[in-house]
C-alpha positions in Angstrom: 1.7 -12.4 -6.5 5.0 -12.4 -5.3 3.9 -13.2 -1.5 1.7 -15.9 -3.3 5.0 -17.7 -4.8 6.7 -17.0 -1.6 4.4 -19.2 0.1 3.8 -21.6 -2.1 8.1 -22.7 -2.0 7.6 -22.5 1.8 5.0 -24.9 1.4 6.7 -27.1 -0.9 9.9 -26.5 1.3 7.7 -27.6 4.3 6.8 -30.9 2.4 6.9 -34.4 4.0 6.4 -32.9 7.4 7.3 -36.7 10.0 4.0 -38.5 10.2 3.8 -39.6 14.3 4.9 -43.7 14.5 7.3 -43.6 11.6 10.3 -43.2 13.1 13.4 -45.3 12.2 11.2 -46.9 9.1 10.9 -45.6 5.7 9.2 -42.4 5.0 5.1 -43.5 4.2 4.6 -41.6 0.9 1.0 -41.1 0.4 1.2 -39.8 4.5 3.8 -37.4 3.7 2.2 -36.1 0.0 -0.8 -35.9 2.2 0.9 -33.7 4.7 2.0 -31.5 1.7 -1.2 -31.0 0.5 -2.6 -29.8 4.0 0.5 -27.4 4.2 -0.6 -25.6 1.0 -3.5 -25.6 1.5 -3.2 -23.2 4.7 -2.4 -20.4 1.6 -4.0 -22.2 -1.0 -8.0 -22.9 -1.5 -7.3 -26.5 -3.0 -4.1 -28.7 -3.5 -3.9 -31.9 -4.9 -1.3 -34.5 -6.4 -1.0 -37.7 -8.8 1.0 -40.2 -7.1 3.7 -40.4 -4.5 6.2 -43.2 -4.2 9.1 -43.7 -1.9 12.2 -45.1 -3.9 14.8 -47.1 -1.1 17.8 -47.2 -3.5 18.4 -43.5 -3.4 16.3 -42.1 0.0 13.9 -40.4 -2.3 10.3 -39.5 -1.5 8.6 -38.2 -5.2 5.7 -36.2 -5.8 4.2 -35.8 -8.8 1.6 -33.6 -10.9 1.1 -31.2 -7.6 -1.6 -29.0 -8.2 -3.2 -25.7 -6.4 -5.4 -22.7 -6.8 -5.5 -19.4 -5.0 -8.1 -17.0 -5.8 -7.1 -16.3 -9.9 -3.5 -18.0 -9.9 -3.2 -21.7 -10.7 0.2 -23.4 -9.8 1.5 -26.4 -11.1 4.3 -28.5 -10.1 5.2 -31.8 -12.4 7.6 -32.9 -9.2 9.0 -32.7 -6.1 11.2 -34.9 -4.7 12.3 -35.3 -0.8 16.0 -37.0 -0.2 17.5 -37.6 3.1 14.2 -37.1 4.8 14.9 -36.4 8.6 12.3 -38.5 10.6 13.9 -37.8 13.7 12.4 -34.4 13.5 9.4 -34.8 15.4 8.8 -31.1 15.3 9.0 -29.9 11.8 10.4 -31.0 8.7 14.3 -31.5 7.6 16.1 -33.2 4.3 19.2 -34.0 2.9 17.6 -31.7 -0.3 14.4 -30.8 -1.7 13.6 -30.5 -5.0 10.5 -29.3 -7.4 10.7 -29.0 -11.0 8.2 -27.8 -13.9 7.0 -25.2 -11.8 4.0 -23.2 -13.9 2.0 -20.5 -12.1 -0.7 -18.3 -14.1 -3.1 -15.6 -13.4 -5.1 -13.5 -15.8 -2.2 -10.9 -15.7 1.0 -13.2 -16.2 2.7 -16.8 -16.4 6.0 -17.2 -14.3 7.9 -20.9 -15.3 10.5 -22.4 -13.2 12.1 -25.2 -14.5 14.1 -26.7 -11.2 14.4 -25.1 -7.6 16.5 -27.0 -4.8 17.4 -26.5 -1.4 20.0 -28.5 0.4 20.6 -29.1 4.3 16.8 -27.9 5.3 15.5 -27.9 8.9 12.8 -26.3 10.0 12.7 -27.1 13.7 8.9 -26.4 14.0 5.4 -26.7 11.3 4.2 -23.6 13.4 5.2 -21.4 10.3 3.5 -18.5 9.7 4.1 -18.3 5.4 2.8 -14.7 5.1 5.4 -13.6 8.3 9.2 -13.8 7.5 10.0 -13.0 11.1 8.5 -16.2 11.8 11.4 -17.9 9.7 13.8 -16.9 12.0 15.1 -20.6 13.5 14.8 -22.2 9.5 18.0 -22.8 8.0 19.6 -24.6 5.1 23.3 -24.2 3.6 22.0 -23.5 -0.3 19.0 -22.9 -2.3 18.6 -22.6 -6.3 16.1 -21.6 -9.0 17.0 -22.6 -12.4 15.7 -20.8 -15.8 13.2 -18.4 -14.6 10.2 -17.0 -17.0 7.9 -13.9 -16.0 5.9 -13.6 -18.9 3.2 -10.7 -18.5 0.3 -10.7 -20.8 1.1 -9.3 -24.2 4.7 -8.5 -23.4 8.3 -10.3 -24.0 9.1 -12.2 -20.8 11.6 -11.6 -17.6 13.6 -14.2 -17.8 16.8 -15.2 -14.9 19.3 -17.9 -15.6 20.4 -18.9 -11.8 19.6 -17.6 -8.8 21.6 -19.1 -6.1 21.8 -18.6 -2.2 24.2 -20.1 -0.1 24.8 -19.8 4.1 27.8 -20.7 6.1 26.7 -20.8 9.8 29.5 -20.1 12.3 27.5 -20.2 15.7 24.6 -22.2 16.9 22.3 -18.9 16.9 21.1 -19.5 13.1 21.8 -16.6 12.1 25.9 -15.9 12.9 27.6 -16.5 9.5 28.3 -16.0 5.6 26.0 -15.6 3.0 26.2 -15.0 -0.3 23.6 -14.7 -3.3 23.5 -14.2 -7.1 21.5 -13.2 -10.0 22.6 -14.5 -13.4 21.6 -12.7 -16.3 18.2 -11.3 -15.5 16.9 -9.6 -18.5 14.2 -7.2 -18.6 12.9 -5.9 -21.6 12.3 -2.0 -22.3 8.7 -2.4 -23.1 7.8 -3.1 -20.1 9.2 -0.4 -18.7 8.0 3.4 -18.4 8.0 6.7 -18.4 11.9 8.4 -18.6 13.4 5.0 -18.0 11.8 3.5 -21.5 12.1 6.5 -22.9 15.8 6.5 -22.5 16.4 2.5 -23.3 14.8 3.7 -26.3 16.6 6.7 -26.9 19.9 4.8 -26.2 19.2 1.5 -28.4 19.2 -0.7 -25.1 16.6 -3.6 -25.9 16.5 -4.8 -22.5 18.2 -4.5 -19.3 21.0 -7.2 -18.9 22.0 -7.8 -15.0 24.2 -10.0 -13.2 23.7 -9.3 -9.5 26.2 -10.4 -6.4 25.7 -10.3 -2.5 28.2 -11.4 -0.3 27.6 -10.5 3.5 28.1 -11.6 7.1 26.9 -11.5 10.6 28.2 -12.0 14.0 25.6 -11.9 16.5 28.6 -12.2 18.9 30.9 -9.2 18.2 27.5 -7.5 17.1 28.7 -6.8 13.3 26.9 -6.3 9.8 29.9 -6.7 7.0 27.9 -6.2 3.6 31.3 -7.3 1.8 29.9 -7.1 -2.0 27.2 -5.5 -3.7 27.7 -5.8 -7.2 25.3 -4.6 -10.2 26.7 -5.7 -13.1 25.1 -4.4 -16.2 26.2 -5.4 -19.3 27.0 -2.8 -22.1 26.3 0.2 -19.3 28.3 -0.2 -16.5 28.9 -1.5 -13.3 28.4 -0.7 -9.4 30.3 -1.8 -6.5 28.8 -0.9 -2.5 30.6 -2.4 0.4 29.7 -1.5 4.1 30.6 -2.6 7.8 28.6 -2.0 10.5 28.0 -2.6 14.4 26.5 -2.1 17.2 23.4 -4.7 15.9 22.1 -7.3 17.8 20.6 -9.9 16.8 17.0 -9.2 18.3 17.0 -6.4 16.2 18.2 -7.8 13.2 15.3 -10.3 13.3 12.5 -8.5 14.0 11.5 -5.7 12.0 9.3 -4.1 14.0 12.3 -3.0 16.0 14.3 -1.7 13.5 14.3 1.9 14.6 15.9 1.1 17.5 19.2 0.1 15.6 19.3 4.0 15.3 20.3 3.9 19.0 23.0 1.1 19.1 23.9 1.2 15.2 27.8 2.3 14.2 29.4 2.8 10.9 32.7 1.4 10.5 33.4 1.8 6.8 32.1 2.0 3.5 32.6 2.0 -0.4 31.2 3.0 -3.5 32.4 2.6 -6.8 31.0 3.3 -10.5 32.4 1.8 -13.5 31.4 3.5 -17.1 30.7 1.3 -20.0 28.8 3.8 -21.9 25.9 3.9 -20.1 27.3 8.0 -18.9 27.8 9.0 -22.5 24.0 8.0 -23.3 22.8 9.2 -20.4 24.3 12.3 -20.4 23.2 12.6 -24.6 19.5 11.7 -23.3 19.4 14.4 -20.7 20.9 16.8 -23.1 18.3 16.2 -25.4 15.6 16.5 -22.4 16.8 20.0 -21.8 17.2 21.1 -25.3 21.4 21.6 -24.8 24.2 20.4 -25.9 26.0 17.5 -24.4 29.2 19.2 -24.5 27.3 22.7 -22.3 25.8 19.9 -20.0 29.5 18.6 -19.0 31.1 22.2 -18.3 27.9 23.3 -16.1 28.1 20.7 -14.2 31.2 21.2 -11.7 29.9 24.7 -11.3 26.4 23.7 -10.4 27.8 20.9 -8.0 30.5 23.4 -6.5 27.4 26.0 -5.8 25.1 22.6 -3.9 28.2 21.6 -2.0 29.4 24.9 -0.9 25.8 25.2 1.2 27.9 22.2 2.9 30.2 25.3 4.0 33.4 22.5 3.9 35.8 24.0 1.3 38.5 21.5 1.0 35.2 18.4 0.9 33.7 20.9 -1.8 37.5 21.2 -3.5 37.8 17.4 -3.6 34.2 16.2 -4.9 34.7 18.9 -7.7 38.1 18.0 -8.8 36.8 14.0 -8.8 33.6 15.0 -11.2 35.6 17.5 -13.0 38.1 14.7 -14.3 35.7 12.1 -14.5 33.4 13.7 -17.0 37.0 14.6 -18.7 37.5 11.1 -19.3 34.5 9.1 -17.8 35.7 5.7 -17.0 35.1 5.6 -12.7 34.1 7.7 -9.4 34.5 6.2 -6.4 33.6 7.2 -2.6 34.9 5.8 0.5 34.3 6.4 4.0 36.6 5.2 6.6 36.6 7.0 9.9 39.3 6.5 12.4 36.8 5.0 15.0 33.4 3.4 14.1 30.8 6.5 14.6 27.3 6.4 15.5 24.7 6.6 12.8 22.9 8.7 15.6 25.2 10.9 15.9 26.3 11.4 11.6 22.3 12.2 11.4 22.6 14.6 14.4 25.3 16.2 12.7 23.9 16.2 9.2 21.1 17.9 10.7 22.8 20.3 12.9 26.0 20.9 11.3 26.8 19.2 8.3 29.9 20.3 7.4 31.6 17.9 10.2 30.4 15.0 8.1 32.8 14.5 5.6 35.8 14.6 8.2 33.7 12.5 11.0 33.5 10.1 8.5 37.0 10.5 6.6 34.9 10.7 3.4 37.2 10.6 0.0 36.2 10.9 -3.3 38.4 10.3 -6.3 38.3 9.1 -10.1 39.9 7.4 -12.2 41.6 5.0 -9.9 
């Protein structure tokens, strides 16, 4: 299903596509509600709409009551509307902003409800878009994009639900790709019946109705200089706790950033020049730590004074006594008074990742100081 939705937005997205011997006049509606419907309908079995009109006062092309099917999932959206619509790209599509609201998808398994997404500053330079490739997204680029109120509702269970989700690019070259992005998830709530196994057993165990995130990505890329700064990665969740991950990378070009087929061969030019992580407690240690306890049949209090001795016995196959000194102290006084452990890596010259898995391999107790590893809490 989720490949399903991802194709239907590129299809909306891909709405309005320039209809040959409009150029300089206003956009023909029906022609380019038309051209929607033959988009979708390359991932679709049938599309369909109401009406389409072309309003001059505001540079608005609206679509209404868009319909279409795909094997068992029916899709639904009561609007889309195309402003600033770009007829001067012959090629593909681009707008000023696109927007489709009363989005209603349903299968025999769930209903997912969308009440507005938007995306501003569009252009896709060419309709030979292959929806079910995202390599072939490469060249498509557009400065924000947002989904408003989201609703997973599986059958027979409380919903997913998402406030905002919102994506925005700064672009610093003329590569499409050489920039700042950023993205976040407000208050996605999952609920613990849908979960399983340990993890519903311990919402359960811990009086955690549902799973309450707010999720932040700030990153950027210079295809130039060859860099991969993953500034913030935070996971906020409320009443538990909350992780921070920051990275910096190089050595990646662009080729192989875009096509994931090549991946593997960032192993060969990929360096690491830093990285963070950080874990703050807000109780979700304490219930964790009284779940596991009652797992094994123990106390929590036994639990917390095994632990440094079973960590000191794992890390001391590392055969680094003052990295096994350090990581003990850090987890000794945070389960004293559990409130943060953090671990940072800053070597004094960026280091190949081939070369900290050749070590790790060969002779991991050069890892920590190769990578100037520190681990402290409380701070």
């Amino acid at each position: 299903m989720i490949s399903f939705k991802h194709r239907v937005i590129g299809a909306t997205l891909t709405a309005g596509l320039f209809v040959p011997g409009l150029a300089f006049a206003a956009p023909d509606a029906i022609a380019v509600a038309d051209r929607l419907v033959e988009i979708m309908e390359t991932s679709a079995s049938d599309a369909s709409y109401e009406s389409a009109q072309y309003n001059a006062a505001d540079d608005t092309v609206t679509i209404v009551n868009l319909a279409f099917t795909e094997d068992k999932d029916t899709g639904s959206f009561a609007t889309v509307i195309i402003q600033g619509y770009d007829e001067a790209n012959t090629g593909g599509f681009g707008a000023d902003r696109v927007t489709a609201s009363g989005f209603e998808l349903v299968n025999d398994k769930a209903q997912i409800l969308i009440s507005e997404l938007s995306i501003a500053n569009l252009d896709i330079p060419s309709v030979d878009v292959d929806t079910d490739d995202p390599e072939s997204w490469n060249q498509v680029t557009y400065t924000s994009l947002e989904f408003a109120n989201i609703r997973a509702i599986p059958k027979g269970s409380d919903p997913i639900t998402v406030a905002l989700v919102k994506s925005a690019i700064n672009y610093t070259g003329d590569d499409g790709i050489s920039g700042n992005g950023s993205l976040s998830i407000d208050d996605l709530s999952v609920p613990a019946q849908i979960m399983e196994g340990e993890a519903r057993a311990f919402m359960k165990a811990s009086g955690y109705d549902s799973l309450e995130l707010d999720i932040t990505v700030d990153a950027a890329y210079d295809a130039i200089a060859k860099t991969l700064d993953l500034n913030t990665l935070t996971v906020d969740a409320q009443n538990m706790g909350v992780v921070n991950f920051s990275a910096q990378m190089g050595g990646i070009p662009k080729d192989l950033l875009r096509d994931s087929a090549q991946m593997q061969g960032l192993m060969a030019t990929a360096t690491l020049r830093g990285a963070r992580l950080s874990f703050a407690n807000a109780s979700i240690f304490d219930k964790g730590l009284d779940f596991a306890a009652g797992l094994t049949g123990q106390d929590p209090a036994q639990l917390k004074a095994q632990a440094p001795f079973v960590l000191g016995f794992g890390l001391a196959q590392i055969n680094n006594e003052a990295f096994t000194k350090m990581v003990t102290r850090a987890v000794t006084d945070f389960l004293d008074d559990p409130r943060s452990l953090t671990v940072t890596i800053a070597p004094e010259n960026p280091v190949p990742v081939a070369q900290i898995a050749g070590a790790a391999m060969s002779s991991p107790k050069v890892v920590p100081d190769l990578l100037g590893v520190a681990v402290v809490a409380n701070q």
